[in-house]
N, C-alpha and C positions, 0 to 999 in steps of 0.2 A: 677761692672762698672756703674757710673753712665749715667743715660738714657739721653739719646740728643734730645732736643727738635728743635735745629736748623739746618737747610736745607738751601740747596742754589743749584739753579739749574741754567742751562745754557741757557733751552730753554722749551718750551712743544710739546709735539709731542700728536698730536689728533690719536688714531684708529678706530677701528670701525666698522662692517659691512657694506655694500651701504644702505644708505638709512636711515641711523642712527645722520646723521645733525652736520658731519666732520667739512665741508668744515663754516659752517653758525656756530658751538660754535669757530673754531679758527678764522673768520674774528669778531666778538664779541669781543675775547680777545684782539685782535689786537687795537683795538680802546676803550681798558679799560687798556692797558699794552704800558707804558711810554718805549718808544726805542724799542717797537719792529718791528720785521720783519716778513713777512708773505709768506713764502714758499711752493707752491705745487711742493712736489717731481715729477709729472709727468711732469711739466713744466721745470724743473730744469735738472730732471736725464733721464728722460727717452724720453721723445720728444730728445734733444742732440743726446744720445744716437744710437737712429733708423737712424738719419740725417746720422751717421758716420758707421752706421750697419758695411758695407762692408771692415771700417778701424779702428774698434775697437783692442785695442793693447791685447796682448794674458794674459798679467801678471796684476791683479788686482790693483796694486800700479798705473800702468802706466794708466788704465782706470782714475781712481781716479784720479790722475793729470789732464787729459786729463779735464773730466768735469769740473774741477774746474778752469781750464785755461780759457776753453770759456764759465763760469759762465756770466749771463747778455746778450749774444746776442741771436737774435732768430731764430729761427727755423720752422717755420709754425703754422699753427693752433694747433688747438685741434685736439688729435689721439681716435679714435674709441677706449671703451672701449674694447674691445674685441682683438684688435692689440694689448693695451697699456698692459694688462693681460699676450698675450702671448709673449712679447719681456720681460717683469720682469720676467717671467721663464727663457725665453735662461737668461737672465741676472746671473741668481740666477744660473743656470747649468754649465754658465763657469765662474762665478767668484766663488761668493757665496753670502749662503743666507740672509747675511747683509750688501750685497756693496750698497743699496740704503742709510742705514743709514752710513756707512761709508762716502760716498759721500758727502755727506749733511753735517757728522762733518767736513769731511775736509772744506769744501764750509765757512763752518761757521770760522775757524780758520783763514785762509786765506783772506776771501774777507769780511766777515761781523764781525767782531773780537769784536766790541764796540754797538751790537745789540742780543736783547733777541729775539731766532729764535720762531715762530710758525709754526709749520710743518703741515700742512695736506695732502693728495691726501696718504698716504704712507700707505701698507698692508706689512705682513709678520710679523710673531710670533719672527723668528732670529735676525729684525730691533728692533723689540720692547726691546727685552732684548738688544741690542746696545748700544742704545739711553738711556736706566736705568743704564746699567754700566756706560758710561762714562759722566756723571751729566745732564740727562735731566729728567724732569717731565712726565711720561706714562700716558694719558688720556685713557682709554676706553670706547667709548658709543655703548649704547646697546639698543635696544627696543624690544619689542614682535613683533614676527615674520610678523605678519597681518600687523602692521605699516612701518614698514622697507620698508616690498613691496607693500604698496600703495603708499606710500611715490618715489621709484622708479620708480613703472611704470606711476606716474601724470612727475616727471621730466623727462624721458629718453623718451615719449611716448612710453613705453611697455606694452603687455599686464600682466594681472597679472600673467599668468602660466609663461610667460619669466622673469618678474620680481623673481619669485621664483627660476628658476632655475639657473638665474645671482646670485641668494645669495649664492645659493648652490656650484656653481663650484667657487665663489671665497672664500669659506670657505675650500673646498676642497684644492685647493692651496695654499692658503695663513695663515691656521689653523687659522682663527681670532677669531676664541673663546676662544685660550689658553694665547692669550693679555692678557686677563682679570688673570689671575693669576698672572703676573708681575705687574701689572699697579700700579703706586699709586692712582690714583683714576678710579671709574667706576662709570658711572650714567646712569639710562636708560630716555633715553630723551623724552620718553612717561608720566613717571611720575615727573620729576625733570625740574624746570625752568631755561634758558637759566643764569638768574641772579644768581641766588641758584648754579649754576654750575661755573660762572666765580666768585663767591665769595670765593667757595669752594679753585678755582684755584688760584688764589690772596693772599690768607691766606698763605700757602702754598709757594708761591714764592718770596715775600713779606718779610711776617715772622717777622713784626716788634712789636719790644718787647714795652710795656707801659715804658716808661722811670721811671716811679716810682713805680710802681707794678709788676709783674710777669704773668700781663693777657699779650697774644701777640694774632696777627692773626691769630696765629697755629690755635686756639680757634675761628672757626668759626661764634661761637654768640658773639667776643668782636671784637669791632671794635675800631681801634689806629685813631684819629684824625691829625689833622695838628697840634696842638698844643702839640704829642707826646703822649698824654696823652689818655689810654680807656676811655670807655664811664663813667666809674665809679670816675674813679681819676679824671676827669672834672669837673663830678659834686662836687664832695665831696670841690674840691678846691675852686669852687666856689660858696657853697650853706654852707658851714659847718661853725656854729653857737653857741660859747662856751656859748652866752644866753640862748639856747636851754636844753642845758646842766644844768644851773642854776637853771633852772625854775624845771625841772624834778627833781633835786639832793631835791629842797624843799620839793618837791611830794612825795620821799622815804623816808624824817626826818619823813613828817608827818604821815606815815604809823607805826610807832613805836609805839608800845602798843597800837596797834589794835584792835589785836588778842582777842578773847572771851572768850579765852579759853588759856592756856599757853604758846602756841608760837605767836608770831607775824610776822615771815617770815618764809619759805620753805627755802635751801641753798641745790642746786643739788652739791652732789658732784661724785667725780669717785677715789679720793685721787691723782690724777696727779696734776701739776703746779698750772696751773688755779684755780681749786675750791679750794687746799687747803688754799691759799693766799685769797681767795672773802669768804669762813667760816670766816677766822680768823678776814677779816676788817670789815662783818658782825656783828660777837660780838662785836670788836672794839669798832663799832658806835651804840651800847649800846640793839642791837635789841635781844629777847630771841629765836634763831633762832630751826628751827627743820630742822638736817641734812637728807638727803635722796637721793639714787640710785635708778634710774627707769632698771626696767629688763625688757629685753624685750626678753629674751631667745638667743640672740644671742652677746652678750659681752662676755668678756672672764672671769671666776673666779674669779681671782685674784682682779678684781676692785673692788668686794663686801667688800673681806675680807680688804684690802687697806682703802678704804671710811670709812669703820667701824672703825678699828685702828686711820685715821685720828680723827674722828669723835669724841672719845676717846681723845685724845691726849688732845684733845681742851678744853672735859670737855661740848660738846652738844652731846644732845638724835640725836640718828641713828634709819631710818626707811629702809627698802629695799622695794620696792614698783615694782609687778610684774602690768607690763602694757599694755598684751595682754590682757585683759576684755574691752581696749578700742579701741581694732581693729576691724573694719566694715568691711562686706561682702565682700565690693568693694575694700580694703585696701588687705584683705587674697588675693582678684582675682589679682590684683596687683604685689602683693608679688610674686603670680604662673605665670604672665605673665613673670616678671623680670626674674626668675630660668629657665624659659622658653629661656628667650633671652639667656642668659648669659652659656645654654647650648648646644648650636648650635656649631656645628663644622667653624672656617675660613674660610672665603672666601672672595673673592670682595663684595658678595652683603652683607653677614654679616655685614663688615666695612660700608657700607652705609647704612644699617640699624640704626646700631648702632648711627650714627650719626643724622639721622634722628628722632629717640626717643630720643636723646641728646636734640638734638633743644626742640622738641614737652616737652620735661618733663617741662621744661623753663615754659612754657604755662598751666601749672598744679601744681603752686608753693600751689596757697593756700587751709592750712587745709580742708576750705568744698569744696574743688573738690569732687565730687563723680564718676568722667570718671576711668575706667579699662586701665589700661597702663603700659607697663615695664619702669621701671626707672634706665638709666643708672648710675647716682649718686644716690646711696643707701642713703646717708641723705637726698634727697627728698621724698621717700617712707615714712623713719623711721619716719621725722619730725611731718606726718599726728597723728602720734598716742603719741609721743611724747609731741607736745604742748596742743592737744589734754589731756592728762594726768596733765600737767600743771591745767589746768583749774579744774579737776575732781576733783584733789586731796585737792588743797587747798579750792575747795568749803565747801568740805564734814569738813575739819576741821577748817573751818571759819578763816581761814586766807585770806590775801590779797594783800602779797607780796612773788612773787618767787622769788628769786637770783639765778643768775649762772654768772658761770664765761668764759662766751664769751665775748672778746677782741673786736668787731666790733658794730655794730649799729644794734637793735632790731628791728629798722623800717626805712623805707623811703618811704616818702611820697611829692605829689607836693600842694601846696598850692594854691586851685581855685582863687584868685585872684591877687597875685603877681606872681605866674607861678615860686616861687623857688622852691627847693627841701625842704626837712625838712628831716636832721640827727638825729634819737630818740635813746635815750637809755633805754625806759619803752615802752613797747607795752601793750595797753588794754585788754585784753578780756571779752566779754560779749556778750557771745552768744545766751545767753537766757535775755531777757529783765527782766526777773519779778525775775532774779539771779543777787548776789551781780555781781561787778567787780573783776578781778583778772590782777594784773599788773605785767608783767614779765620783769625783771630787768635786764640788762649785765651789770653786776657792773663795771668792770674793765675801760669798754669804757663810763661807766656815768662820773666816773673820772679818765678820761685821764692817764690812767696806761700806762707804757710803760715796754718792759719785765726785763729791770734793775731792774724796782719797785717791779715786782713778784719775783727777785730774795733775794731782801735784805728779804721781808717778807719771804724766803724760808731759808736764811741762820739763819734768828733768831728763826725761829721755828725748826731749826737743819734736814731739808728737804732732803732727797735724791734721786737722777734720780734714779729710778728703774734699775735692770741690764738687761744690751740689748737695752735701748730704752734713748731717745734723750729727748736733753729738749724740742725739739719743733716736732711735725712728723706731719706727714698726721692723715687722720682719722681713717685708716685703724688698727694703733698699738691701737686703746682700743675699735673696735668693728670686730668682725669677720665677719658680713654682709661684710660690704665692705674691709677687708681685703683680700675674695675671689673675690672680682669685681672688685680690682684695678691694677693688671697686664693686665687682659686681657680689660678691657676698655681702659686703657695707649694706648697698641697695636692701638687696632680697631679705638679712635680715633686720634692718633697721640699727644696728650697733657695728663698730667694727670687727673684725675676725680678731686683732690681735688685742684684743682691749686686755682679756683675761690674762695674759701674760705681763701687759704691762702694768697691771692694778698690784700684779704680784711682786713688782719689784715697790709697787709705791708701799705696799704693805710693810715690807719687810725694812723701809726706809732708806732704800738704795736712792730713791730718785722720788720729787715730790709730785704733789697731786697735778698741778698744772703744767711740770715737764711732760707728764702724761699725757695729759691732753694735749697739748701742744704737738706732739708724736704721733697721734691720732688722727689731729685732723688733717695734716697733711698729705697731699694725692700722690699717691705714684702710677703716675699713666704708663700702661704697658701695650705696646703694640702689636704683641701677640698673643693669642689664646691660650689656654692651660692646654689646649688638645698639642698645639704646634711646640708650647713650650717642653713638652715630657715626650714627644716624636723626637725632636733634636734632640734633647738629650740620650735618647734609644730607652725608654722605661717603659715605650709599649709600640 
């Protein structure tokens, strides 16, 4: 069954402990959330309620009517927490333990029908799963215990041992810490920002897809503009420059018979779509190419012997090139934080983990990071050793063009004085000053390929889709790293891992919007762990 990225909720409902800043993230969203409504159930259901103690109707339907009749008028002040606690008991003893959210749904059907509810003031574990079945978003905040209850006894004037034991007797009754395993989201409000929390919440309710690519808000770091369009498809539309392209296309002629020695470009290949099609126009356009597969101990078999046959086919030299000699310390610790992450048992805080080293990985794209960090997308780790490898290899045999056959842009960059973007399809490297240059190529995206164009080059070379696997997939079907990290990252963040790669090829118009998704929703079950998969290949 394909996996469903899209949600639509009705309302969100904050829980909580006291003291945990309920009442302060849903008056936030209320004033970042167009049509909403902001309801304290104490003020709604249970103030009402008490007014009528003495003529509360015996059968839970008729309660339920009853409050939603005199929904809007009021009733007195504010009731002592301590009253308001033990009348949600009698409540809960003779109705049940989720007529405060039933309430509330009804309240919402009837009287506010064409408004997005925000719930706060509301406890109990029975509400919380309510308010999840019948389409509302479950927030749960949490903080360490110490904060909670300063936090309590500075608002309620309490001392601290009453603030403790206020946390204790409404956890006692109201199980507020088994929320947290319904919830869709949890955040502890001691370390996560009020903004960072109503984005989180926004994304998620929202849910608006790029109208030309497949990033959406699900995806917490892509943000949809008013012009419909992410951050990405903005630029690209209006900074993308087929001069740019011209100028580079001359810069690859002139790299032809370079070389010092017999080849003049590198051509990565794996034998799938892409590379076989960027070898073939490689030779094409007359360069004496040396084919080659980087190992990195965890790809599956079969690519070697593939690339090799391709490589064959063509009538170019094949190299298999193992590329753990250019993994760093910091890279191994990396790799061991990652199998670290990725073997933790479910939870709430897991998934907000998880997304939290989502973000931070963002923040650690380039090669010479040397910071220690789990990386939820496995081709941000790989890439370290990868491009890395680019460089090594082709120095050592005095070449100075790599080709591969990536579909999107090698660089982006802004231009200090005009403040554009700049879309590249050669990226430089030269890391070491007193060493030549090495220029890495995305053939396919220097000339405007689009996947028709890989297909006729596929049908003339007499190409075949492998058995089991797709013209187009995720990353997961040619490397087993992230074949084991891409169900349960899916989960944990609610979008896939490789979406952002492949939105980037829908962008540039290699492949459309629904090839995308199509690619996406597809499962690839792995039967081994990310810890067992990066052991065999010896990376830790």
């Amino acid at each position: 069954m394909p996996y469903k990225q899209n949600q639509n909720y009705k309302g969100v409902v904050v829980f909580g402990a006291p003291g945990t800043g309920k009442t302060t993230i849903a008056k936030v969203l209320l004033a970042e959330i167009k049509n909403g409504k902001y309801v304290e159930a104490s003020d709604v259901v249970i103030n009402p309620a008490m007014f009528f103690k003495s003529k509360l109707p015996l059968k839970e339907v008729e309660f339920i009517a009853l409050i939603t009749r005199i929904y809007g008028k009021s009733f007195g002040g504010k009731i002592p927490r301590e009253d308001a606690r033990n009348f949600f008991t009698y409540l809960k003893n003779k109705y049940s333990s989720a007529v405060i959210a039933k309430a509330l749904t009804r309240i919402h059907n009837k009287k506010l029908r064409n408004k997005f509810l925000i719930v706060a003031g509301i406890r109990g574990y029975k509400n919380s799963v309510y308010f999840k079945n019948n389409g509302y978003l479950v927030i749960y905040l949490k903080t360490p215990d110490g904060h909670s209850t300063n936090r309590l006894a500075k608002r309620e004037s309490f001392s601290k041992k009453s603030a403790e034991r206020e946390r204790d007797i409404e956890e006692r009754i109201f199980s507020t810490n088994k929320v947290e395993k319904v919830a869709h989201l949890s955040f502890d409000t001691a370390g996560v920002s009020k903004r960072e929390i109503v984005s989180q919440v926004k994304a998620l309710i929202h849910n608006r897809e790029c109208k030309r690519c497949v990033n959406s808000s699900v995806n917490f770091s892509s943000n949809i503009n008013k012009s419909g369009l992410c951050d990405t498809c903005e630029k690209y539309e209006a900074n993308f420059s087929k001069k740019q392209l011209e100028k580079e296309r001359k810069l690859l002629l002139s790299l032809k018979g370079t070389g010092k020695n017999k080849y003049d470009a590198m051509v990565g290949i794996s034998g799938g779509k892409d590379s076989t099609a960027t070898l073939y126009e490689v030779k094409r356009m007359g360069f004496t190419p040396l084919a080659f597969s980087l190992n990195t101990g965890y790809y599956p078999k079969h690519i070697f012997k593939r690339a090799r046959a391709v490589a064959k086919e063509l009538g170019v030299d094949y190299v298999e090139i193992d590329v753990r000699k250019y993994i760093r310390p910091v890279d191994r610790l990396s790799f061991k934080k990652t199998a670290e992450l990725y073997g933790k048992k479910d939870s709430q805080e897991l998934r907000e983990e998880f997304r939290r080293w989502y973000t931070e990985g963002r923040r650690h794209y380039s090669i010479k990071c040397e910071h220690t960090i789990p990386f939820i997308r496995t081709c941000q780790l790989c890439r370290r050793i990868i491009v890395r490898a680019y460089f090594g290899e082709a120095l050592k045999r005095d070449i100075s063009a790599v080709i591969i056959g990536i579909n999107e842009w090698a660089g982006l960059s802004q231009d200090a004085e005009s403040k554009k973007f700049v879309f590249s399809a050669i990226r430089k490297l030269q890391p070491l000053k007193n060493k030549p240059s090495v220029h890495v190529v995305h053939l396919p995206f220097l000339f405007q390929r689009k996947i028709k164009d890989t297909n006729k080059i596929l049908k003339r070379l007499g190409w075949k889709i492998p058995k089991g696997e797709a013209l187009i997939e995720s990353n997961s079907n040619s490397c087993l790293f992230a074949r084991a990290a891409e169900n349960r990252a899916r989960r944990l963040l609610g979008f896939h891992p490789d979406t952002t790669r492949l939105a980037r090829e829908v962008t540039v118009g290699f492949i459309s919007k629904e090839q995308a998704r199509k690619a996406l929703a597809k499962i690839h079950n792995s039967k081994d762990s990310v810890r067992a998969v990066l052991e065999r290949a010896k990376v830790i």
